[in-house]
C-alpha positions as CSV (number, residue, x, y, z in Angstrom):
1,X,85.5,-51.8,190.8
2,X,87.2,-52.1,194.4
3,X,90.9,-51.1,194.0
4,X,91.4,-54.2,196.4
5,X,90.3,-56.3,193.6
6,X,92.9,-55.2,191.4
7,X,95.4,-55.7,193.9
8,X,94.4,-59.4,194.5
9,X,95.0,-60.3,191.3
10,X,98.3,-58.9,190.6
11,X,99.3,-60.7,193.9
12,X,98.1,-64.3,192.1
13,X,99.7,-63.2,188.9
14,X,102.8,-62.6,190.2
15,X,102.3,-65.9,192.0
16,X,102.2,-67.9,188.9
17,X,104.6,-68.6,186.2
18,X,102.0,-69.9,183.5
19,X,101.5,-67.4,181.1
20,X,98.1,-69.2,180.5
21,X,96.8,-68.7,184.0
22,X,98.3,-64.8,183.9
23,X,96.0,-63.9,181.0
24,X,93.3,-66.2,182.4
25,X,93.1,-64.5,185.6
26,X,93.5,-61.1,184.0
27,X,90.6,-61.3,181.6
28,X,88.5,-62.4,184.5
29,X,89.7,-59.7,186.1
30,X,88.9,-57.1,183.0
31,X,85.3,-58.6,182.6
32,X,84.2,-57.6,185.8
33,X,85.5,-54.0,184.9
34,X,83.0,-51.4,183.8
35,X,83.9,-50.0,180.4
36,X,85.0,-46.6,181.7
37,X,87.0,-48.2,184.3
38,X,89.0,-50.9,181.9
39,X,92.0,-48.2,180.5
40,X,92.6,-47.4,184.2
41,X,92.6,-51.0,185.4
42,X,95.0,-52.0,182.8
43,X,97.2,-48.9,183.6
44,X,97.4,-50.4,187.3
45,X,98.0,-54.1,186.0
46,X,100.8,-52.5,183.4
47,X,101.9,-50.1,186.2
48,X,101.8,-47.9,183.7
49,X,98.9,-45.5,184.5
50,X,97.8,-42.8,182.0
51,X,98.7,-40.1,183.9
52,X,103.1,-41.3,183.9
53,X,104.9,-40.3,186.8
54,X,103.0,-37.7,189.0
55,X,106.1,-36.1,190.8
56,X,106.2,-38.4,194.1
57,X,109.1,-39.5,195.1
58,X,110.6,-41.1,198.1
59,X,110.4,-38.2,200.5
60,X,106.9,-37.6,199.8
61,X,105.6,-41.2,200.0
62,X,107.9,-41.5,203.4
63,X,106.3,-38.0,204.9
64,X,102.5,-39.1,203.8
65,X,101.2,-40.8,207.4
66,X,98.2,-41.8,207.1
67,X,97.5,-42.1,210.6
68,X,97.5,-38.3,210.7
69,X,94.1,-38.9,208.8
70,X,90.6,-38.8,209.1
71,X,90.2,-40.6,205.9
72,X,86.9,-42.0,205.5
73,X,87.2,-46.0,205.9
74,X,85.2,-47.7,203.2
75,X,87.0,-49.1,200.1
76,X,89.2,-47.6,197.4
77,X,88.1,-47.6,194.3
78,X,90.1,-47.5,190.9
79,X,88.3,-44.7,190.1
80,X,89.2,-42.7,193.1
81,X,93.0,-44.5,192.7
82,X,92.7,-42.8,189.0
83,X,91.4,-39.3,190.1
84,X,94.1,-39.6,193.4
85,X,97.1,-39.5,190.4
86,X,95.7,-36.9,188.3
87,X,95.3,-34.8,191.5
88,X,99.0,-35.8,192.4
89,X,100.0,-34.8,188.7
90,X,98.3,-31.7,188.8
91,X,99.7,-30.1,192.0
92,X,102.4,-28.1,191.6
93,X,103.2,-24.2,193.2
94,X,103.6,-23.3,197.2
95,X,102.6,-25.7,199.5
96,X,102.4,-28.6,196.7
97,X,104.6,-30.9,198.6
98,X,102.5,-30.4,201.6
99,X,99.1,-31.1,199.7
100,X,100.8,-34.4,198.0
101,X,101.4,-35.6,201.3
102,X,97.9,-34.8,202.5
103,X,96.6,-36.4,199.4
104,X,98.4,-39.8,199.4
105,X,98.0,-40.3,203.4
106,X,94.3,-39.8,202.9
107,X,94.2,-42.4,200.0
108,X,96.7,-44.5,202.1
109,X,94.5,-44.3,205.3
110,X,91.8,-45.8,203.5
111,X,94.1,-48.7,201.6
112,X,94.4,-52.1,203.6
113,X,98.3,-53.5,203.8
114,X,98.4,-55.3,200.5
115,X,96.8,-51.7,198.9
116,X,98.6,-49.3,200.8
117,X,102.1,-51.5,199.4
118,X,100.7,-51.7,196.0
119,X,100.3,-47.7,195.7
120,X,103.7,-46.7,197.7
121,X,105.2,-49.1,194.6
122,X,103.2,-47.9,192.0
123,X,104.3,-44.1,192.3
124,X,108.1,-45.4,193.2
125,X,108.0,-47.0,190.0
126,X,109.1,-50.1,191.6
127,X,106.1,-52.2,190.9
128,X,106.8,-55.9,189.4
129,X,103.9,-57.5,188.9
130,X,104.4,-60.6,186.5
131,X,102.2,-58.9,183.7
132,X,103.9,-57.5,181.1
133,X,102.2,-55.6,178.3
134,X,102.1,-58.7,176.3
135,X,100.1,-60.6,178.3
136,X,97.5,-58.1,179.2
137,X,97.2,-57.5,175.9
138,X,96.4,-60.8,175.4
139,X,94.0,-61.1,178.2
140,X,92.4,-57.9,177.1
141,X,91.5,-59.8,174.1
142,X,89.9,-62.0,175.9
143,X,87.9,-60.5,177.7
144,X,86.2,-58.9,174.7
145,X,86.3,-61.9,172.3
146,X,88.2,-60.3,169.6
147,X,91.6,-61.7,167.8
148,X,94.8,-60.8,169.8
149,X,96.3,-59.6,166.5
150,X,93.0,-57.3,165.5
151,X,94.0,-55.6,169.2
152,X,97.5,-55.2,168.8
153,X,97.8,-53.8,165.5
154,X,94.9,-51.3,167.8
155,X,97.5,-50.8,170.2
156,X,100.6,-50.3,167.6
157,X,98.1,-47.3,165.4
158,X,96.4,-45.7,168.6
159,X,99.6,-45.7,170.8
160,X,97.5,-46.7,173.8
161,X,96.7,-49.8,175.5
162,X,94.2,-49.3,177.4
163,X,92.1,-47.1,175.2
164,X,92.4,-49.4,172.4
165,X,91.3,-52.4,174.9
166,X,87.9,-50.2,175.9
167,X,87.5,-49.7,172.4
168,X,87.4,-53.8,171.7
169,X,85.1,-53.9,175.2
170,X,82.6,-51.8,173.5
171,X,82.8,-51.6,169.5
172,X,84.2,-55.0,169.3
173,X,86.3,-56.5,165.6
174,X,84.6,-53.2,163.9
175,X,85.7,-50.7,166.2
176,X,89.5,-52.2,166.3
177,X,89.5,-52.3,162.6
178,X,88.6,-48.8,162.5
179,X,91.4,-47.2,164.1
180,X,94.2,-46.3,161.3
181,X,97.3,-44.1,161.5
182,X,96.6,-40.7,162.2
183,X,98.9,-37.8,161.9
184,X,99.4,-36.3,165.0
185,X,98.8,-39.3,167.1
186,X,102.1,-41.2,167.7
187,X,102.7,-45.3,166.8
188,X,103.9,-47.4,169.2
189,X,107.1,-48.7,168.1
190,X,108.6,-51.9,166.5
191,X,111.2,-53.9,168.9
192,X,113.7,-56.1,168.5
193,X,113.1,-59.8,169.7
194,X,116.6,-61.6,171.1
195,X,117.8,-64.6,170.3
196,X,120.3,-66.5,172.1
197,X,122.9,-66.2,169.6
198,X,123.5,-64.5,166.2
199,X,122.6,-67.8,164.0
200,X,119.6,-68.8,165.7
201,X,118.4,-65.6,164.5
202,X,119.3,-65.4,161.1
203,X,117.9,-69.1,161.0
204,X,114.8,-67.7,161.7
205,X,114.8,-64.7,159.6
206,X,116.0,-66.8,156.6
207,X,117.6,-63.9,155.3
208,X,119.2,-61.4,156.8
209,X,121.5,-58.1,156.9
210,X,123.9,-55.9,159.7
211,X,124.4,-52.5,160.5
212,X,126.3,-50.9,162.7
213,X,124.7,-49.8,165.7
214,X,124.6,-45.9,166.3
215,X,123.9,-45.1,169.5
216,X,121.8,-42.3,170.7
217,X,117.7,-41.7,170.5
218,X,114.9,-43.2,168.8
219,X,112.4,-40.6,167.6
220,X,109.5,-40.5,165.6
221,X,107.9,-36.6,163.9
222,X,104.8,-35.7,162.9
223,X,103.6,-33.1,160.8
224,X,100.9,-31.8,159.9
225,X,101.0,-28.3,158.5
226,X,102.6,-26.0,161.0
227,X,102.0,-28.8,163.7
228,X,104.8,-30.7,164.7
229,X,105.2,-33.3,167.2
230,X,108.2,-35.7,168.5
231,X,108.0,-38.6,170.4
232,X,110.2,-40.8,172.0
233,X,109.9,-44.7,172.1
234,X,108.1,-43.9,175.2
235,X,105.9,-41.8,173.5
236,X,107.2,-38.9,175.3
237,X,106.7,-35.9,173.8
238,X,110.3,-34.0,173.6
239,X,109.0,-31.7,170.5
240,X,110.2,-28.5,172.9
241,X,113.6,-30.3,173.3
242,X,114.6,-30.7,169.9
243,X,114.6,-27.3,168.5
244,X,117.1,-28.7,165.1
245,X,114.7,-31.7,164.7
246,X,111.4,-29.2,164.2
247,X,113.5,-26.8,161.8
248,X,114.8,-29.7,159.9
249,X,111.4,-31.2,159.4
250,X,110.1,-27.6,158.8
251,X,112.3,-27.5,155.7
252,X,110.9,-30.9,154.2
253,X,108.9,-30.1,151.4
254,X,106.0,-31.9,152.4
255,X,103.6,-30.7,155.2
256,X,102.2,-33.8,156.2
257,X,104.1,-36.5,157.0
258,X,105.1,-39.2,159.7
């Protein structure tokens, strides 16, 4: 698939403010995908790419000229967009700040306007598209004809959009229905909903209860055996960051938990 295609459709999602025509477009959009391409479209549309933030930052993206080039001319695609950020990710040592630069103004040299924009805000982190993860979820199941509940309950247990999304592409109900918790592999995690004041929401709850609120981070631990992992709402791992937290759960007389 072209990367320009991508593009165009975030441009005419952003345009509209009917949730309807978002997931409308975007399933349109996730049809014409190839299956191996679908986790990396979605990581565009969710500007959330699988590969996080690859280490460009302003001075980079500012110092990357793509008319210093000799890029070849003929169309980006996601796929190359997709290798382009695991190259970006993966360069690190002398001379890495040079060979980011060479990297993006080669990829940027070959984008047209509306592409070259998308990318710059893409690695700035400064991309709003109109799609949230909701509504790509929802369009995702879509465009592979399975519930929107069967997906996200996928999503919740598998941690990942987009693989979860292929999988529904091409194992359909079965395959969603397959994926369970597995230890190791870390949950996406449950988030409040607001409401616009404190009764409306224990109206809806029926019956409810208060805490105060601690402040500080949410984590979630796996074990299994002498493997421990922590996450962070993100799904960042911070297990090398948290020292205590291993030794505490080391001490849990259980070795396999969540």
């Amino acid at each position: 698939m072209k990367f320009a295609d991508v593009v165009a459709v975030s441009a005419s999602v952003a345009a509209t403010r009917s949730r309807k025509e978002k997931a409308t477009l975007l399933a349109d959009l996730m049809r014409r995908a190839d299956p191996d391409e679908l986790a990396v479209v979605i990581g565009l549309l969710t500007a959330d790419p699988r590969q996080g933030r690859v280490g460009v930052g302003w001075a980079t993206v500012a110092a990357a000229d793509p008319g210093r080039t000799d890029a070849d001319r003929s169309p980006l695609t996601v796929a190359e967009i997709d290798d382009l950020l695991t190259e970006l990710a993966h360069t690190s040592g002398s001379g890495s700040q040079h060979r980011r630069e060479d990297l993006l103004a080669q990829a940027l040299g070959r984008a047209g306007p509306d592409e070259a924009d998308f990318l710059r805000r893409l690695l700035l982190g400064e991309l709003r598209q109109g799609a949230n993860a909701g509504v790509v979820t929802d369009a995702a199941a879509v465009a592979a004809g399975v519930p929107a509940t069967l997906l996200r309950r996928a999503v919740m247990l598998s941690g990942d959009l987009g693989s979860a999304a292929t999988t529904a592409r091409t194992d359909g109900r079965e395959g969603l229905e397959a994926i369970g918790l597995e230890v190791g592999r870390p949950v996406q995690p449950m988030l409040a909903t607001t409401a616009h004041e404190v009764g409306a929401a224990v109206t809806e709850l029926g019956t409810a209860s208060g805490e105060w609120k601690l402040d500080g981070v949410r984590i979630q631990v796996h074990r299994d055996g002498d493997r421990i992992g922590i996450w962070t709402r993100n799904l960042n791992d911070v297990t090398a960051r948290l020292p205590e937290t291993v030794a505490q759960v080391e001490g849990l007389d259980a070795d396999r938990l969540v």
